[in-house]
Structures are given as C-alpha cells and as structure tokens.
C-alpha positions, 0 to 999 in steps of 0.5 A: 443687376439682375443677379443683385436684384435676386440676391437682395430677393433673397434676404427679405420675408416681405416682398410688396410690389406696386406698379403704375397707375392707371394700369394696363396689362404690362403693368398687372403682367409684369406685377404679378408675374413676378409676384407668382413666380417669386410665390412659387420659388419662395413659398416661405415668403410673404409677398403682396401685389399692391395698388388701385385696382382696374376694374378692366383688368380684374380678369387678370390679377386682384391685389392685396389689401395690406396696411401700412405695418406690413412695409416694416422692414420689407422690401418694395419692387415697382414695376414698369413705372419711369417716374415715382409720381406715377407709383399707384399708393405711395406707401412705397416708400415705406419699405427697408429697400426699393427696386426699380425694373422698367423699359422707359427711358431712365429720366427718374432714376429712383430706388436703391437697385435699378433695372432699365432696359428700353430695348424690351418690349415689356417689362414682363418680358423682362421678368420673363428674362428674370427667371430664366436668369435665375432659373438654375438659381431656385426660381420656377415658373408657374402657369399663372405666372407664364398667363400674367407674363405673356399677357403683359407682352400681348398688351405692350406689343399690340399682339406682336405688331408694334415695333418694340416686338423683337426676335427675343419677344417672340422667343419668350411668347413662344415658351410661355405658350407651353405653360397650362393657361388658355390663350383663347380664353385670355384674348378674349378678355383682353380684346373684348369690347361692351356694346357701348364702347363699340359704338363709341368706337364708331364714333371716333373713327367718324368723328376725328380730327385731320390736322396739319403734318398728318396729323390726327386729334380725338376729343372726349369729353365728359358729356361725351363719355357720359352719353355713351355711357362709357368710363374714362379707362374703357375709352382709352382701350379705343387709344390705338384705333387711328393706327389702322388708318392711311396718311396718320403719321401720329394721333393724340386722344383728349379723354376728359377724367373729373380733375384733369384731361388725359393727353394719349400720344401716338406714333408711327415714326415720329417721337411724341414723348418729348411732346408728352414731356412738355406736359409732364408726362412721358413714356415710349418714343412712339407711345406716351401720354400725359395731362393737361388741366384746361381744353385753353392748352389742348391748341397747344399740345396738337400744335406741338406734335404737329412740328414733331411730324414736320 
C-alpha cells in the first residue's frame, strides 16, 4: 500500500491534505509532516495543508486558505481521521483521488486507497515509516517535517507512557532526534498551561466524580468554563489528569461546547470506545471520545462504562 500511495503521489501536481476536526498534535503532526517532506522530495508540486485551525496548535503548523477551484483534479489525503464526518472541511471530496492513512480501527473504510495500521502509535509514526519506505525512492526528509512528526508522536504516546508506544516508536523518536529542531522549545509549547487553565486544573483533580467499578466522572459545563475563563479545547488538554490517580480503572470528561457536550473516554485496560460508539463516536481501545446533545444521557453514558469496567 505504501508503494501505491507514492506511486499515485507521483502523478498529481496538487496535493491538498485534510485531517480531523478538532485536532491535536497527531493530527497537525502527521498532516504536516507529510506535507513538508512531500515539499521537500516534490519541490515542482503545489501542496496544501487544510482545515480549521486551533489556536492551540498554532505553534506547530498554520494551514492554507485554498478555494474550491484549487481540488480540480488534485488529490486529497486524510490523515488520522477514522470516520469521514470527522474530516475538518468537507471539500474533501472535491478532489480527482482520495486517500485514507490512519491508526483507528478501520469501521468507515472511505477513500480510494487506504493505509490503516491500528498497531501504530501515531499516524506520524506512520509517516515517518512512509519516508523511510520511500527513502531510496526520491523522498527527504526535512527539519521541519522530523519537528511536526516527533510532535505528532510525543502527543499520541502521552511522552512515550501510553501503551501504544512500542520498540519501533521509540526507534523512530530516536532518529528524528537527530533533525535540526529544538525538542525543549517544542515541549514547552506542547506541555505548557495558561494560569487559568492551571487552576482549572485544580478544580478537577478536587472536584471529580467516584462512581461504581472504579470508575471517574468529570462535568464541565459552560458556566464553568466561563468562570474560569477557559475554552472548550484548552479544557480538554486537562483530559489525561485523572490517569495519575490510584483505584481509576477508566474516566470520562463531559465538556460543554455551544451545540452539543463533548463525551472524552479514558482507560487503563478496559475498552471504551465501544462505549463511545454507542454515541456515535469512536476512536482507540483505551481513549475514545464522542457526543451527546442532553446532560438527560450523561447517566447513561457513566452507566455504560461502568459495566464496560465490570
């Protein structure tokens, strides 16, 4: 697969790659490390990185703005997205040819070439692995592309502590450590927190919730986040904080957004994203997340993952 994906690279002057919305650093990793390493081997090519972009991650990459002429016959690669309704700008569609890579579980098999591996920890990882595939083939890597790429694996890995990071994982860190970028300068932006979102921090690890089958349940609402002053996606970073605590067996985080209340799974063994699939969402074995439109199902959901702990 990998060898048709390049081939197919090969023969397009417009490259436009998306990723999912909502992003984090895999997302912006994956999507722009490809997108630098195919500027670097393709330098004749015109390639776009598209999408809403988070103000969070504005260290990491800032996108195109492209019009809708521009997918005329060009074509389109989604990176670390499982379901299309989760592509950020759906002019996806638009293009000549469209490629999936991902590392969720394969349940939307869109696009005309796809490249799942579950077992990666990134889907930068996987681009990593791309280039050293296509290495002897034309492709280079750049310093920009090895920062975005080893971002992309810092964030999805946890720093190298979630169970996904593998032998291979830290192979590739250890390479892309090599590349001309500053990794104290690049933690710091990643890890850093606003004093508000600090004490929001603190708010959490006080305030949240024991439920049955060791369960744990945070609820932030609106009126919450506004009293601390803190966004929706700057409250989601605090997501992992429960994961340090003793007798968790799994958490979930209610974070109030204007139209709907986003549902943010957690594990350390049992498996919630078939929790999260019963609300229409998805995602990894032991970190999912998903939507609900009513605090009436938010019951429900803790009531699920509590039999998911059983």
């Amino acid at each position: 697969m990998k060898q048709k994906i390049l081939d197919t690279i090969r023969l397009y002057e417009t490259i436009i790659i998306h990723r999912h919305v909502r992003p984090d650093p895999d997302a912006y990793g994956s999507q722009g490390g490809l997108a630098e390493i195919l500027k670097a081997s393709f330098p004749e090519k015109n390639i776009y990185t598209v999408g809403k972009e988070e103000e969070t991650l504005n260290y990491l990459r800032r996108l195109d703005q492209i019009s809708d002429e521009t997918y005329k016959g060009a074509l389109v690669i989604v990176c670390d997205t499982a379901n299309a309704e989760r592509i950020c700008d759906d002019r996806y569609h638009l293009g000549e040819k469209l490629i999936k890579i991902d590392h969720h579980p394969n349940e939307d098999p869109y696009g005309d070439l796809l490249w799942v591996d579950t077992d990666a920890s990134s889907v930068s990882e996987m681009i990593y692995e791309f280039y050293l595939f296509g290495k002897d083939q034309g492709l280079k890597m750049s310093d920009e592309a090895a920062r975005l790429i080893f971002a992309g694996i810092v964030g999805d890995t946890g720093r190298f502590l979630f169970p996904s990071t593998t032998n291979k994982t830290f192979a590739y860190a250890g390479e892309l450590i090599h590349y001309d970028f500053s990794r104290p300068e690049l933690f710091d932006k990643m890890y850093e927190l606003s004093p508000n979102v600090v004490k929001l921090k603190g708010y959490v690890l006080q305030n949240f919730d024991m439920k049955n089958n060791h369960v744990a349940a945070m609820v932030l609402t609106k009126e919450l986040l506004n009293q601390f002053e803190v966004k929706a996606s700057e409250a989601s970073l605090l997501v992992s904080e429960l994961g340090n605590i003793a007798g968790i067996k799994a958490w979930v985080f209610f974070i109030e957004e204007e139209d709907q209340i986003r549902v943010r799974l957690r594990s350390k063994g049992p498996v919630v994203n078939t929790v999260a699939r019963q609300y229409r969402g998805g995602g990894h074995p032991l970190a999912a997340g998903a939507s609900i439109y009513s605090w009436d199902q938010m019951e429900s959901v803790i009531s699920d993952l509590e039999k998911a702990c059983e």
